[in-house]
C-alpha positions in Angstrom: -24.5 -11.0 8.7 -21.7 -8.6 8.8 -22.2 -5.5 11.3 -22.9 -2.7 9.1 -19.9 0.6 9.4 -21.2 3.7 7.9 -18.1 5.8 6.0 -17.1 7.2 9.1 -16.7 4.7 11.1 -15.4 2.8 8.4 -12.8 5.8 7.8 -11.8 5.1 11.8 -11.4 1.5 11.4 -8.6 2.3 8.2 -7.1 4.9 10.6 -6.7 2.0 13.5 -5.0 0.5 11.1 -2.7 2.4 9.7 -1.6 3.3 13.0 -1.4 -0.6 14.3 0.9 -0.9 10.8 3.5 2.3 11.5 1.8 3.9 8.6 1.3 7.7 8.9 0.1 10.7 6.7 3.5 11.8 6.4 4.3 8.3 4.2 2.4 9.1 1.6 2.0 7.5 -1.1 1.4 4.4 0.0 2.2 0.8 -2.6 -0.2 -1.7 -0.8 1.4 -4.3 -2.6 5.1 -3.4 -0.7 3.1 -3.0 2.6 0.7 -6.2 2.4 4.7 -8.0 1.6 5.9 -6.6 5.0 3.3 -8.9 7.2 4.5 -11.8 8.9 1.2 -14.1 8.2 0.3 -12.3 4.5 1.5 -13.5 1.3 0.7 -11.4 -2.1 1.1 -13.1 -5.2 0.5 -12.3 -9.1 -1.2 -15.2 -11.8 -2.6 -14.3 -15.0 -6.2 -14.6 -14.3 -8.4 -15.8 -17.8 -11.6 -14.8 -15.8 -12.8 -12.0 -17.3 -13.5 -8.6 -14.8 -11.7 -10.8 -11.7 -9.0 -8.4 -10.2 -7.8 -10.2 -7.0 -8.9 -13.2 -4.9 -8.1 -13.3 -0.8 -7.9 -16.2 1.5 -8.0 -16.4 4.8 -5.7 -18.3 7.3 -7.2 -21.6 8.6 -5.0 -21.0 11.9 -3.4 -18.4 13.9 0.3 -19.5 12.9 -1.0 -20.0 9.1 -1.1 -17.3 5.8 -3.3 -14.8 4.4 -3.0 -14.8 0.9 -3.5 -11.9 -1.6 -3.4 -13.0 -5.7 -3.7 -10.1 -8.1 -4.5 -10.3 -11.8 -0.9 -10.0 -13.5 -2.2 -8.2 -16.4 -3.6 -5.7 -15.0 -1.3 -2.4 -14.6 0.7 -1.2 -11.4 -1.8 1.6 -10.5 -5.0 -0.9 -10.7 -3.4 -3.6 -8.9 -2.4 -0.9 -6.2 -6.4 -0.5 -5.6 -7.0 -3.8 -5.8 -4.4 -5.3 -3.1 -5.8 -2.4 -1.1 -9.1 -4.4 -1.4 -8.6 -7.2 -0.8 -6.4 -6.3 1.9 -9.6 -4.4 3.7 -11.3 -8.1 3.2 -8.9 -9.9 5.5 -8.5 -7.1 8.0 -12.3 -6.3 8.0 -14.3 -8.9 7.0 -12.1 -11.7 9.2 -15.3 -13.0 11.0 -17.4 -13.4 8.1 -18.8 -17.0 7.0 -16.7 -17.4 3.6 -13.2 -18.5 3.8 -12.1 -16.5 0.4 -13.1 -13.5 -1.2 -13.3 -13.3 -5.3 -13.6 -9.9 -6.3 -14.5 -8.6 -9.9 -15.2 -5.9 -11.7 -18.5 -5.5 -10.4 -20.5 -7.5 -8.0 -21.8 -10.5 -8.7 -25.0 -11.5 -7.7 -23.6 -14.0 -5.0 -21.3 -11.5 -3.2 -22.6 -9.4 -0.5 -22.5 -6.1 -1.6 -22.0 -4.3 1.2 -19.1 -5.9 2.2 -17.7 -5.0 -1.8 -18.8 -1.4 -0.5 -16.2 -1.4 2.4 -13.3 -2.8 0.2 -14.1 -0.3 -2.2 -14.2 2.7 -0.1 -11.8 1.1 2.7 -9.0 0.7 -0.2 -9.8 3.8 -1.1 -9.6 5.6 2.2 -6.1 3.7 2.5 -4.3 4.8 -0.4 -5.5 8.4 -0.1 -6.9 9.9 3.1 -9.2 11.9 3.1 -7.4 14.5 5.8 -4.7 14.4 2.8 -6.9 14.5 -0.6 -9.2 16.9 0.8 -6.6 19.6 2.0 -4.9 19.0 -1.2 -7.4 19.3 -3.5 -9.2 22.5 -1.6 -5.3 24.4 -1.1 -4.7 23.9 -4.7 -7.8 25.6 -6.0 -7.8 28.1 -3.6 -3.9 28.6 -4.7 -5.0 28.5 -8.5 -7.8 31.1 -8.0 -4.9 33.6 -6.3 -2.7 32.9 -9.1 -5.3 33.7 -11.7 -5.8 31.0 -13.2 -8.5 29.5 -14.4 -9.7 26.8 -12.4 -12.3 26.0 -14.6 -10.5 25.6 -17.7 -8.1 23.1 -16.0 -10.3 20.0 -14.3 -9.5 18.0 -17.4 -6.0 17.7 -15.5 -6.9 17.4 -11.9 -7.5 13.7 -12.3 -4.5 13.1 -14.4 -2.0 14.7 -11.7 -3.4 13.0 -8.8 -3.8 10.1 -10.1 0.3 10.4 -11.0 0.9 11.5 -7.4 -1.0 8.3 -5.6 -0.1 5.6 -7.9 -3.6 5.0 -9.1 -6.2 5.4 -11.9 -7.9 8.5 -12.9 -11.1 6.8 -12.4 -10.1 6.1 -8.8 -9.2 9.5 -8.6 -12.6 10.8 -10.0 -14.7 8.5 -7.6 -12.6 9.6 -4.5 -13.8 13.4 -5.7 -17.3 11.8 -6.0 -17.0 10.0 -2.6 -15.5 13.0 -0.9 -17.9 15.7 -2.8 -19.4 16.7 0.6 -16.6 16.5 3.0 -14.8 18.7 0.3 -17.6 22.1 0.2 -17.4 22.1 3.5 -13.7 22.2 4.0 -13.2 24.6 1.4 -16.3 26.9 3.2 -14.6 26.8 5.9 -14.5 24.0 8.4 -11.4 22.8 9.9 -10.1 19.1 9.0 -11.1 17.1 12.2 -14.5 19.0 12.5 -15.9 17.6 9.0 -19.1 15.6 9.0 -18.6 12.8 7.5 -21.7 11.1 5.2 -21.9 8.7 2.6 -23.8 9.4 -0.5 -26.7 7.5 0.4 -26.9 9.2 3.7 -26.6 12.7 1.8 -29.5 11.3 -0.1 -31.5 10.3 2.7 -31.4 13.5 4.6 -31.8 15.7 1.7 -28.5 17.4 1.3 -27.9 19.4 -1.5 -24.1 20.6 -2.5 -25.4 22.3 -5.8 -24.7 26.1 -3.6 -21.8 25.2 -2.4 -19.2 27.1 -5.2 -16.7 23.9 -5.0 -19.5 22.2 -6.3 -19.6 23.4 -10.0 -15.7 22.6 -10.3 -16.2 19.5 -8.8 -18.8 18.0 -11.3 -16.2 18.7 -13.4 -13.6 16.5 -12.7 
């Protein structure tokens, strides 16, 4: 069984390694694809896949000297397959010690996969291709910005997702489940506390310790988006 992270110690493990890959916060956006192509022992290839909801596959090197290997679904487009290397990428680097040699990874978990390890890819890729010390500032300084300019915040969350989702190479969707993800972290930087001093809970854990957002007024815009 797979030791179990919680988001923020999952969110520490991504930061470890960014830093043991030379990525930092100023080099964002991030293509997974270009940075998975700059490891020695990783290969990242593209096949049509005819298996429908599969988005990438991962293998793991049988020896030290030997290759990871990455294959995305061809026919999917740029900004999916940028979430999906990111994936699969968070298998090899993450799930290295677990029993299965490859990872098959589809549009939503199949019965056979363990679900908790989908959980980390997910939120791992996630975490990769946007921080959450970047998103969260972002997001918070241009509402704040909007509201001193007049405008009306309200009136414009149709087009939050749409222009993040240009910025970071990725879906809207992604966009909208980082909000989601993030929902908590977010009210309580924009109430007030600083980046590094955020608590950091997943939504089950909100759930489990009855924490409720719906005061906070980011909330309202955020259910928005």
């Amino acid at each position: 069984m797979h030791n179990y992270l919680n988001k923020v110690t999952l969110y520490k493990r991504i930061e470890e390694h960014r830093n043991r890959w030379g990525v930092t916060l100023s080099n964002y956006p991030i293509n997974t694809i270009e940075l998975c192509k700059s490891f020695k022992h990783l290969t990242v290839k593209e096949v049509p896949f005819f298996t429908t909801g599969l988005r990438g596959l991962a293998t793991k090197r049988n020896t030290f000297d030997g290759m990871d290997i990455i294959i995305l679904n061809e026919n999917r487009n740029a900004q999916e397959k940028n979430f999906d290397c990111g994936h699969e990428l968070i298998h090899l680097v993450e799930h290295r010690n677990a029993k299965t040699q490859s990872f098959h990874c589809f549009e939503k978990a199949m019965p056979n996969q363990n679900k908790f390890m989908e959980w980390q890819a997910n939120e791992g890729s996630a975490e990769l291709i946007l921080p959450y010390k970047i998103f969260i500032k972002q997001f918070c300084d241009d509402i704040i910005d909007a509201k001193r300019l007049g405008i009306n915040v309200r009136r414009n969350a149709c087009f939050v997702a749409e222009s993040y989702a240009q910025r970071y190479n990725v879906t809207e969707s992604f966009i909208k489940n980082r909000v989601k993800s993030l929902a908590y972290e977010m009210c309580q930087y924009y109430s007030g506390t600083d980046l590094d001093d955020l608590k950091i809970l997943s939504r089950s854990q909100l759930s489990t310790q009855n924490i409720d957002l719906k005061k906070n007024p980011l909330y309202s815009f955020i259910k928005m988006i």
